[in-house]
C-alpha positions as CSV (number, residue, x, y, z in Angstrom):
1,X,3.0,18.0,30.2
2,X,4.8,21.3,31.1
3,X,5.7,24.2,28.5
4,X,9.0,23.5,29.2
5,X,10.5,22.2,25.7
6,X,10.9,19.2,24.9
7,X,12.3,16.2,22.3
8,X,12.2,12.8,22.1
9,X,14.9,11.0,20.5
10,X,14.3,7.0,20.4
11,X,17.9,5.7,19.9
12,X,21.4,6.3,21.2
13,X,22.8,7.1,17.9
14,X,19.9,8.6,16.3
15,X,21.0,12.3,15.0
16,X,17.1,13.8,14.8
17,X,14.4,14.2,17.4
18,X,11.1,14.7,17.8
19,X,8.7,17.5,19.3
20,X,6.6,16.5,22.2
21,X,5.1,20.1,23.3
22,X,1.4,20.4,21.8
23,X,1.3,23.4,19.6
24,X,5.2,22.6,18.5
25,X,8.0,24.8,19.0
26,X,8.9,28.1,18.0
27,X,12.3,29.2,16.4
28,X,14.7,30.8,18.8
29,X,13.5,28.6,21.5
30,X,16.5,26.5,23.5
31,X,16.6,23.2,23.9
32,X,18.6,20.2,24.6
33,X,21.5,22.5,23.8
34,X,20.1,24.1,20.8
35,X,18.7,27.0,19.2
36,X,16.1,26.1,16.9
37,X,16.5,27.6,13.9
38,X,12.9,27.5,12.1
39,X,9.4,26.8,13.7
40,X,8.9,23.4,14.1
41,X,5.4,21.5,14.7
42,X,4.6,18.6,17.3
43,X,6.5,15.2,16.3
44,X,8.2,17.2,13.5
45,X,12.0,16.0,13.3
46,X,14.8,18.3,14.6
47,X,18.2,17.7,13.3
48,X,20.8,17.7,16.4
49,X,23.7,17.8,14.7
50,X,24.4,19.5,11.4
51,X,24.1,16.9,8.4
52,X,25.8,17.0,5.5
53,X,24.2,16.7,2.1
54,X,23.8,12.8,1.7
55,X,25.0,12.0,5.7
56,X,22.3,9.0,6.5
57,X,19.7,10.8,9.1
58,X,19.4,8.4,11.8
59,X,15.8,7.5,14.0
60,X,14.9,4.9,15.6
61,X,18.7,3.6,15.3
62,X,17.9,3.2,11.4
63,X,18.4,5.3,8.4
64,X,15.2,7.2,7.2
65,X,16.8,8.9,4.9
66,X,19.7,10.9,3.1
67,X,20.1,14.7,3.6
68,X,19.3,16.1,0.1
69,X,20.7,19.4,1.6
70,X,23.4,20.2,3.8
71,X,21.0,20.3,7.2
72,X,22.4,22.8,10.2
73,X,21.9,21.7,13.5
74,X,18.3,22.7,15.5
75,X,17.0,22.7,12.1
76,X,13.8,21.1,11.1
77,X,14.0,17.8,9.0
78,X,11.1,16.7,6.6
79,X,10.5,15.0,3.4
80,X,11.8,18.2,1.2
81,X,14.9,18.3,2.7
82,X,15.2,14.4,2.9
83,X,15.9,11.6,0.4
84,X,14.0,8.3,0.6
85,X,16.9,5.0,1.7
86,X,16.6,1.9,-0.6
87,X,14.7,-1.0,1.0
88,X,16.3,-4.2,2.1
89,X,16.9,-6.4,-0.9
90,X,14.8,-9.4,-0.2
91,X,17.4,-12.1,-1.8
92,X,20.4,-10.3,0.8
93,X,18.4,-11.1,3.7
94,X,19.8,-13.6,6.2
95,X,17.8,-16.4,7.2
96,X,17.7,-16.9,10.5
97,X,19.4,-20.4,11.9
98,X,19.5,-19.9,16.0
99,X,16.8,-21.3,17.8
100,X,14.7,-18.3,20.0
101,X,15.2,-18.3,23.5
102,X,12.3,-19.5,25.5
103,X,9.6,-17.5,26.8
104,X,8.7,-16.3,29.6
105,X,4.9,-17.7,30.6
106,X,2.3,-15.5,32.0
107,X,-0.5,-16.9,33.9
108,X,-3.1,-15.9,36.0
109,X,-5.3,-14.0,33.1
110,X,-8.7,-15.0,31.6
111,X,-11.4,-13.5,30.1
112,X,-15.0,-14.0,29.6
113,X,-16.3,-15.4,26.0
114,X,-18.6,-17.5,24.1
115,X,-17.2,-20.9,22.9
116,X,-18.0,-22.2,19.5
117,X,-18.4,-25.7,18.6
118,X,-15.5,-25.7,16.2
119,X,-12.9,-24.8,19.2
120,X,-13.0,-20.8,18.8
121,X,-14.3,-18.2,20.9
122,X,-16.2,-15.2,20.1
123,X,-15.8,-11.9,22.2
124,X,-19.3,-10.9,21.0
125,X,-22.5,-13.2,20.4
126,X,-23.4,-11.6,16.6
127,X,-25.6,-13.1,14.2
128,X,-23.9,-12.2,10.4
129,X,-26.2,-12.4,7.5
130,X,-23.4,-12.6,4.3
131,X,-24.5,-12.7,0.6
132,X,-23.1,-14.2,-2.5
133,X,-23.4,-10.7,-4.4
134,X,-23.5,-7.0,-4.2
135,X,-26.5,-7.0,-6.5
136,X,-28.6,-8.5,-2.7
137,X,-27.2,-5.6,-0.2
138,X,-29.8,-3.4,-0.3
139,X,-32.5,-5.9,0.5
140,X,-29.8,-7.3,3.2
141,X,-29.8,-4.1,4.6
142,X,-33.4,-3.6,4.4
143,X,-33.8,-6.7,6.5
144,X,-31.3,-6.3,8.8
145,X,-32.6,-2.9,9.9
146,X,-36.3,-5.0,10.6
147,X,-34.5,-7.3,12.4
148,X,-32.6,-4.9,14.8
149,X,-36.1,-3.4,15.2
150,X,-38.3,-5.9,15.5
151,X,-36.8,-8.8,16.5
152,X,-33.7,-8.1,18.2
153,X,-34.6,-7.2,21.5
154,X,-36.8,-10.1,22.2
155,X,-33.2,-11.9,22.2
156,X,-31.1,-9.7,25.1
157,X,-28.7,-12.4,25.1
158,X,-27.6,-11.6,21.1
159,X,-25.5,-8.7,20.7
160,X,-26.1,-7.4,17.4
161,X,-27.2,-8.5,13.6
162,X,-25.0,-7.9,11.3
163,X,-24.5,-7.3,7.3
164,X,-21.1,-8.7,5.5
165,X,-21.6,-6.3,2.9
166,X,-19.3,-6.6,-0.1
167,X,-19.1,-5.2,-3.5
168,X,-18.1,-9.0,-4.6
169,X,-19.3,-11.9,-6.9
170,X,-20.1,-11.5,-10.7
171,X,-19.1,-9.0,-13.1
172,X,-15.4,-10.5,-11.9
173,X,-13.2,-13.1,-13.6
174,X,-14.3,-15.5,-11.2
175,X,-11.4,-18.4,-12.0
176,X,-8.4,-16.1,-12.2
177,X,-5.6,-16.8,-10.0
178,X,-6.3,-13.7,-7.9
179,X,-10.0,-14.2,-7.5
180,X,-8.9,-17.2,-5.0
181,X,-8.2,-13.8,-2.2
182,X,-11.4,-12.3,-1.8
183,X,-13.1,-15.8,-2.0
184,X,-11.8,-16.9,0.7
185,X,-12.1,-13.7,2.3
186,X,-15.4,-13.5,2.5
187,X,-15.8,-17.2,3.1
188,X,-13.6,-17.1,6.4
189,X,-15.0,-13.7,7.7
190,X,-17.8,-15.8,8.2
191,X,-16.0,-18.2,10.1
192,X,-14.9,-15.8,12.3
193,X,-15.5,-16.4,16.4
194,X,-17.6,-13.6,16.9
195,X,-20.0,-15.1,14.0
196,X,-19.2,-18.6,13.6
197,X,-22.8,-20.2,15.1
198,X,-24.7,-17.5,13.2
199,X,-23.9,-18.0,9.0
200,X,-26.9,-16.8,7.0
201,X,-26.3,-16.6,3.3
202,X,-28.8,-14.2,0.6
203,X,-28.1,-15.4,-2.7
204,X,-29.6,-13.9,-6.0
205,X,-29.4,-17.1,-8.2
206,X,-27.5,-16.2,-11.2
207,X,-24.1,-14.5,-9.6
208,X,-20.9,-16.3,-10.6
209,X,-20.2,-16.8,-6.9
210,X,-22.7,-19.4,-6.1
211,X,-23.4,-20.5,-2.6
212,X,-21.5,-23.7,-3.4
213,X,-18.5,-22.1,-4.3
214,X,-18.4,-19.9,-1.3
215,X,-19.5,-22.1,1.4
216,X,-18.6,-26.2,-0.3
217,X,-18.7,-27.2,3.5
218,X,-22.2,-25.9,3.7
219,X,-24.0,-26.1,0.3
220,X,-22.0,-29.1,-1.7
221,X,-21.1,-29.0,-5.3
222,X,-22.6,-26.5,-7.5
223,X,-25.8,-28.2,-9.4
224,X,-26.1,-29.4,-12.6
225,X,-27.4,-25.8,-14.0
226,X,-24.8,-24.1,-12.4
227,X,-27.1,-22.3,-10.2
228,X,-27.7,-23.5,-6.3
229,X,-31.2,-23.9,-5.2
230,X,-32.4,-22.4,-1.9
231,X,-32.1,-26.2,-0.3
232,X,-31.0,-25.2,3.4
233,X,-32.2,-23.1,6.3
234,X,-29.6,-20.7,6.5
235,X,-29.9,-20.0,2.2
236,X,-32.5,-17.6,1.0
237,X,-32.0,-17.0,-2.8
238,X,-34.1,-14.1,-3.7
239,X,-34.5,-15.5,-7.4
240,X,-36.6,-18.5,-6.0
241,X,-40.1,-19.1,-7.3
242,X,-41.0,-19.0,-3.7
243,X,-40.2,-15.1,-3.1
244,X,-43.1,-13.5,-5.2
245,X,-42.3,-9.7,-4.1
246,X,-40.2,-7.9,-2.1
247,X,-42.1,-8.4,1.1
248,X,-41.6,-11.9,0.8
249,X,-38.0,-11.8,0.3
250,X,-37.6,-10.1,3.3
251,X,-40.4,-12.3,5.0
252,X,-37.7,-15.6,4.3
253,X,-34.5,-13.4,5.5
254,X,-37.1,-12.9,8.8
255,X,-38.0,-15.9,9.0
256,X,-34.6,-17.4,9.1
257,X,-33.1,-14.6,11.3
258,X,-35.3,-15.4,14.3
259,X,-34.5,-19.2,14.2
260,X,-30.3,-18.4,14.0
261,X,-31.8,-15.5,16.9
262,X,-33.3,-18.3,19.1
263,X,-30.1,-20.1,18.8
264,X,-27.9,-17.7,19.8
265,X,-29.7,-16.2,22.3
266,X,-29.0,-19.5,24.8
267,X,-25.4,-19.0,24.5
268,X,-23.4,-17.5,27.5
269,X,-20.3,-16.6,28.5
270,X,-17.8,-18.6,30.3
271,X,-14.3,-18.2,31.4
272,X,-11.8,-18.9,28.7
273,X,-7.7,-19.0,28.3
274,X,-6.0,-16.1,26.9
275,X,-4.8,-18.6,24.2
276,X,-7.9,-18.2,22.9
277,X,-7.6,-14.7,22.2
278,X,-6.8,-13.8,18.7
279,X,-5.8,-10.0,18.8
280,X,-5.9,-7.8,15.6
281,X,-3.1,-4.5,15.3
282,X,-3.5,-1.7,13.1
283,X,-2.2,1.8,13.2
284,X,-3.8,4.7,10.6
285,X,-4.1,8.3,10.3
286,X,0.0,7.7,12.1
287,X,2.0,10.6,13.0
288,X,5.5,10.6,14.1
289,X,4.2,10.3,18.1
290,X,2.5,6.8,16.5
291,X,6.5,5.3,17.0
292,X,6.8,7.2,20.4
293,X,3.9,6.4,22.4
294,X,0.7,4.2,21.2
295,X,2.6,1.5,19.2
296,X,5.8,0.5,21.3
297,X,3.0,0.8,24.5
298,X,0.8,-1.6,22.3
299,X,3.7,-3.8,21.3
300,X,4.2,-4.4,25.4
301,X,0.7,-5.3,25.7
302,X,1.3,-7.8,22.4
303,X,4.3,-9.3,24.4
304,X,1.9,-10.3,27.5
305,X,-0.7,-11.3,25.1
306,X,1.4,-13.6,23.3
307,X,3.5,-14.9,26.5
308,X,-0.4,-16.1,28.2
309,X,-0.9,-18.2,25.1
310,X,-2.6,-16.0,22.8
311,X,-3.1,-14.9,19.4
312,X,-1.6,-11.6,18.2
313,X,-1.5,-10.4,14.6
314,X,-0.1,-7.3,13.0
315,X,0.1,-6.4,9.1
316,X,-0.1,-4.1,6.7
317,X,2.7,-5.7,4.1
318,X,3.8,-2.3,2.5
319,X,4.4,-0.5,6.1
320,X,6.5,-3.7,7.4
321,X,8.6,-3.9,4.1
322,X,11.6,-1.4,4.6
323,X,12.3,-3.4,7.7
324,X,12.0,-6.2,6.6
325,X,15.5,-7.6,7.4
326,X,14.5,-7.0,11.7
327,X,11.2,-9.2,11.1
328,X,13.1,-11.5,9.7
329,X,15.8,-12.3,12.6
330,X,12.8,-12.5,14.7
331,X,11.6,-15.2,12.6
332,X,11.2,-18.4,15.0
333,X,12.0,-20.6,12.1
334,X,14.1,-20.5,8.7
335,X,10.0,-21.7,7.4
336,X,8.7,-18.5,8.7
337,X,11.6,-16.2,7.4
338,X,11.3,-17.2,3.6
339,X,7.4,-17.2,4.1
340,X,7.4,-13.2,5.5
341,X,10.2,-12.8,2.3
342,X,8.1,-14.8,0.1
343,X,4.8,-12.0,0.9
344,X,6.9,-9.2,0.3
345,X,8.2,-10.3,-2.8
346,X,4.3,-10.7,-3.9
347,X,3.4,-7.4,-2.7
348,X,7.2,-5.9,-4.9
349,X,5.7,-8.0,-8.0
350,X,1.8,-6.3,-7.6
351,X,3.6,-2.5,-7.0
352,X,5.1,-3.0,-10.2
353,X,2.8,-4.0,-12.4
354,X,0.4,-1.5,-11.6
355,X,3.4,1.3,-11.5
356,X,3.4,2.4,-8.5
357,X,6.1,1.9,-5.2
358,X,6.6,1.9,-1.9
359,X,6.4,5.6,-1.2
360,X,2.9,5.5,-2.5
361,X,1.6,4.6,0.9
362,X,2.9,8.0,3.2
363,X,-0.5,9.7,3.5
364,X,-0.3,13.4,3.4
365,X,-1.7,13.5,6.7
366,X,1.3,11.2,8.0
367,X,3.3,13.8,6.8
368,X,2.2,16.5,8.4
369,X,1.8,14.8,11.3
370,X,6.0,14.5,11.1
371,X,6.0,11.9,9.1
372,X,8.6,12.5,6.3
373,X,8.7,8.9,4.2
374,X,7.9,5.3,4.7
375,X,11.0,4.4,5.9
376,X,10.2,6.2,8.5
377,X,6.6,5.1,9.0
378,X,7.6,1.4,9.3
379,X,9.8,2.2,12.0
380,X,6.8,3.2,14.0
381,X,4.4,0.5,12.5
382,X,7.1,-2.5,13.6
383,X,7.0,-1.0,17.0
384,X,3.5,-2.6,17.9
385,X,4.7,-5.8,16.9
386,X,6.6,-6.0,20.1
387,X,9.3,-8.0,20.8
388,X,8.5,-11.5,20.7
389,X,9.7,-14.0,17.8
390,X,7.0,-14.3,14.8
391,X,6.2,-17.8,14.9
392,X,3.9,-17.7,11.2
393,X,2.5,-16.1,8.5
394,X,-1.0,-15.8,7.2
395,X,-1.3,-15.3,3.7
396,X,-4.4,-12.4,2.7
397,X,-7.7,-14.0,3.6
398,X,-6.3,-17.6,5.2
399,X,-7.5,-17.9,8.6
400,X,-5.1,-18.3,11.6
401,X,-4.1,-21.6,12.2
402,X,-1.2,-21.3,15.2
403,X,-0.8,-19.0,17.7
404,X,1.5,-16.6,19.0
405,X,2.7,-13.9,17.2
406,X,1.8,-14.1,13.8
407,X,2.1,-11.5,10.8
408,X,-1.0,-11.2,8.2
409,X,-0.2,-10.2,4.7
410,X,-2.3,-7.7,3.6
411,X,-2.4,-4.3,2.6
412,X,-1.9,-0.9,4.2
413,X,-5.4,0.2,4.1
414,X,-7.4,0.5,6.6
415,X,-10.6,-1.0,5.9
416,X,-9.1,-3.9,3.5
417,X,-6.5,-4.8,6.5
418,X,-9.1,-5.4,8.9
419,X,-11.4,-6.9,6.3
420,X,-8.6,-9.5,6.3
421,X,-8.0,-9.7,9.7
422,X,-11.3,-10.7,10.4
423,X,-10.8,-13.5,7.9
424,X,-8.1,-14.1,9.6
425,X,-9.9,-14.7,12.4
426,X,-9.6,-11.7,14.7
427,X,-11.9,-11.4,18.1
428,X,-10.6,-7.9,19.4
429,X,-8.8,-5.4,17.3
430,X,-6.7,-2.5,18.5
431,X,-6.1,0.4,16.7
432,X,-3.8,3.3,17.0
433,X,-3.9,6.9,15.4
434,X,-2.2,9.9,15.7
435,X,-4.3,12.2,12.8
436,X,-7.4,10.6,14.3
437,X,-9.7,8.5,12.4
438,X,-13.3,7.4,13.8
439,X,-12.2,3.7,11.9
440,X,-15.0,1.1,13.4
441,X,-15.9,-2.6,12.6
442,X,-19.2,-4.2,13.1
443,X,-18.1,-7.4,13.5
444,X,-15.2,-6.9,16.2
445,X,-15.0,-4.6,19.1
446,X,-12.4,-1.7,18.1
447,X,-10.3,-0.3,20.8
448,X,-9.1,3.3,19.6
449,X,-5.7,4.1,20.8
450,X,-4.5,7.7,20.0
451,X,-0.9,9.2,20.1
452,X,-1.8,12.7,21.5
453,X,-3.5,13.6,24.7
454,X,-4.5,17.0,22.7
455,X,-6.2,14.4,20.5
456,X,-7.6,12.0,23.4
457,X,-9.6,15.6,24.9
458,X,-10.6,16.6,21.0
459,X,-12.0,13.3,20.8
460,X,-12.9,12.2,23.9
461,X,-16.0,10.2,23.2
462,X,-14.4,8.4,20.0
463,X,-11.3,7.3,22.1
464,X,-10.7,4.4,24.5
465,X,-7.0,5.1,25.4
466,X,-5.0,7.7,25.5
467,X,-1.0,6.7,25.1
468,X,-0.3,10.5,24.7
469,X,-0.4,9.9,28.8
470,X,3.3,8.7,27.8
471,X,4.4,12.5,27.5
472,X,1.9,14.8,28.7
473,X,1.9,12.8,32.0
474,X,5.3,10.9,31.9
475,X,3.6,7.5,32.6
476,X,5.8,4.6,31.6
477,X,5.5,2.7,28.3
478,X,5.4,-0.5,30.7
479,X,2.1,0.8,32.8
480,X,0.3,2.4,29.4
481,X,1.3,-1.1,27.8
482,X,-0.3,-3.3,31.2
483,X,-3.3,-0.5,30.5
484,X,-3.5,-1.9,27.1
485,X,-3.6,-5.7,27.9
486,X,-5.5,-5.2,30.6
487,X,-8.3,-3.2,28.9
488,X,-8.1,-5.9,25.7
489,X,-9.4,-7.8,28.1
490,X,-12.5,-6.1,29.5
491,X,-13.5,-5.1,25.7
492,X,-13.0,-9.2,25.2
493,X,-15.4,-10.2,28.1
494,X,-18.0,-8.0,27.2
495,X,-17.2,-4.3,27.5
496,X,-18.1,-1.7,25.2
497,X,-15.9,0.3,23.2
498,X,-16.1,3.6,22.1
499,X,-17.5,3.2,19.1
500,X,-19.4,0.2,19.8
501,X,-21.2,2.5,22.6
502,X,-21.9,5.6,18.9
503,X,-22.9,2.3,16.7
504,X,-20.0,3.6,14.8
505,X,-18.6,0.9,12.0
506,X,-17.1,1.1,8.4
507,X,-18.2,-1.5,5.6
508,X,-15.9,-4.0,4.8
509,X,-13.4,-3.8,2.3
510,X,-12.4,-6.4,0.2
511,X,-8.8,-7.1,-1.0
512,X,-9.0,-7.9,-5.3
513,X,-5.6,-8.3,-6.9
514,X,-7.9,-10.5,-10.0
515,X,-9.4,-8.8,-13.2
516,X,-12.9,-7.2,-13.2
517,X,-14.6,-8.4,-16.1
């Protein structure tokens, strides 16, 4: 992009703008018919009228807030100088009656992946070694370290061994109504494609989440004692007679691993349907460019995604929830309006109790990334979503069970939102960030999609896309968005990512609303 200033204003009848230049703008500088009045930073708002105290300050065509202040025009707008808008009230919310228009179909796309026996694909071939209890990670991790070593590369055709390392099951109250969410969290994260032929379980022996309990399908009812005995291949409980020592603990877990390795390793890839793509999006570390360039980009690539038959899923309930009322017109049925109503009335209810609100969740890096309130963040967070109609819900930690576009209920954060979009069933997640964060999951190739091209060159070797190509070298949202789809492919048929290529990946995160004991 040229010096030559520059804002960015995303609706008709918005009455603020954003900065585009890298390095901001400096006061006295002209343009767009004004005289800026202050120093303003890149995707900082500029006010381009004057606003009275309590006028309604307009982006995205929606109000982000209330001047606290009268506001003169070319000045800069920010959460001092702004009051935070009441939410939609969930019970005033129109259910949606009219049936969506039909889509479009796009055909013609494939990609290469590894089909499961229970219908799924996997975008990697990964063999996950989960555990009943956090009291078993470190020998987990011991082992899976041998394994990489010594046993790995005599299996070329396995991508990776992997630990589900949780901080999970005892020293929890085990049958309270909210211990049913990480449960089946970690029992469909190992479900997921890129791990579903692979399940090994480490048990202790006397946790409260027995093996039973976790995996009924796999281990039955719990035994009369209450405590499973090691009475399958892919167990190992390290409280069995059988494991005199360390060594021999690890000697099992070995043991095991290289029969799930063999396995695996005669699995190949074979063209598959795009409906068999099941896309995860997630924005952190946002800036006021996230709105402007990575998301609405990524929301075009969602709209091919989901028009070829796939999967696509965004979340993050407390980013969604002050626009609320426009995901629920795009709901495809009245069902699937008073289900995304239903979550955010679950998430209101857990805010409260614990005391806290919505504007808990603006990070101070959001806001000085431009960033004023969260109003204004789920503006830009919607964006990704795209434009097609939501056609379900997933409650946090249910796995998938329709396609299309769907919205998963979980949390802002990071690391517990793709936690649960891997229960969910994810097999390629994208994630956009304007701050920068070097976010990474073991499980699921991450594609790193940043605002800024000032961040893409910072971070060159920790970035896959660059959507700050939107302003620094006026590429359309349409081609980055074809970039985007196109590249979510490649990553799905085998291409490395970024921080697949650095090893780079965060432990998963577990989502607790029940009592710890």
């Amino acid at each position: 992009m040229s010096d030559h200033p520059r804002l960015i204003r995303m609706h008709p009848t918005d009455n603020v703008a954003v900065v585009a230049n890298d390095g901001g703008l400096l006061k006295g500088v002209e343009v767009d018919g004004l005289t800026l009045s202050e120093n303003i930073p890149q995707a900082h708002k500029v006010a381009l009228t004057p606003l009275a105290e309590g006028e309604p300050v307009l982006r995205y065509g929606a109000v982000i807030g209330h001047a606290a202040v009268p506001i003169p025009a070319g000045s800069w707008v920010k959460e001092t100088n702004l009051n935070m808008p009441l939410p939609p009230v969930l019970s005033e919310l129109a259910i949606p009656s009219a049936k969506p228009a039909e889509l479009t179909p796009l055909e013609g796309y494939t990609f290469q992946g590894f089909r499961n026996r229970d219908g799924s694909v996997g975008t990697r071939n990964i063999l996950a070694i989960t555990n009943t209890v956090q009291c078993v990670s470190g020998v987990v991790g011991h082992a899976v370290e041998r394994i990489r070593r010594e046993i790995l590369p005599r299996f070329p055709y396995v991508d990776d061994v992997v630990s589900l390392d949780h901080t999970y099951g005892c020293g929890v109250a085990i049958d309270a109504p909210g211990a049913v969410v990480p449960i089946r969290t970690l029992h469909n994260i190992a479900r997921n494609p890129n791990l579903s032929e692979s399940t090994m379980v480490v048990s202790l022996g006397c946790e409260k989440l027995q093996p039973s309990r976790l995996f009924p399908d796999m281990f039955g009812t719990p035994s009369a004692t209450g405590v499973d005995q090691a009475d399958d291949a892919s167990l190992i409980t390290l409280q069995d007679e059988t494991n005199v020592g360390f060594e021999a603990m690890i000697a099992s877990i070995l043991r095991s691993a290289e029969q799930h390795l063999a396995v695996l390793n005669e699995r190949r890839r074979e063209s598959c349907p795009i409906s068999d793509l099941v896309v995860g999006l997630q924005c952190g570390g946002s800036d006021a460019l996230s709105g402007v360039t990575a998301n609405p980009a990524l929301g075009i690539a969602a709209d091919l995604i989901v028009r070829a038959g796939g999967t696509v899923m965004f979340s993050e309930v407390t980013e969604v929830r002050d626009g609320i009322d426009q995901l629920v017109a795009r709901a495809e049925t009245p069902e699937v309006a008073r289900d995304l109503i239903r979550e955010m009335q679950w998430y209101d209810d857990y805010l409260e109790a614990g005391r806290s609100d919505r504007s808990a969740n603006t990070t101070p890096g959001n806001k000085k990334g431009g960033l004023s309130n969260i109003a204004e963040k789920a503006m830009g967070s919607i964006s990704k979503s795209g434009s097609m109609p939501i056609s379900g819900v997933v409650p946090a930690g249910e796995r998938a069970s329709q396609k299309g576009l769907l919205f998963n209920a979980t949390p802002a954060s990071d690391f517990i939102c793709g936690t649960l979009q891997l229960a969910a069933g994810m097999n390629v997640h994208v994630f956009t960030t304007g701050r920068g964060t070097p976010y990474g999951l073991s499980e699921v190739p991450v594609v790193k999609v940043v605002t800024r091209t000032d961040l893409a060159r910072r971070w060159h070797d920790l970035v896959d896309i660059d959507a700050g190509r939107v302003i620094s070298a006026n590429e359309t949202l349409e081609a980055m968005g074809l970039k985007m789809f196109e590249k979510i492919l490649a990553v799905a048929s085998g291409e490395k990512t970024s921080a697949e290529r650095l090893g780079l990946s965060n432990q998963l995160a577990l989502f607790n609303p029940g009592p710890v004991t």
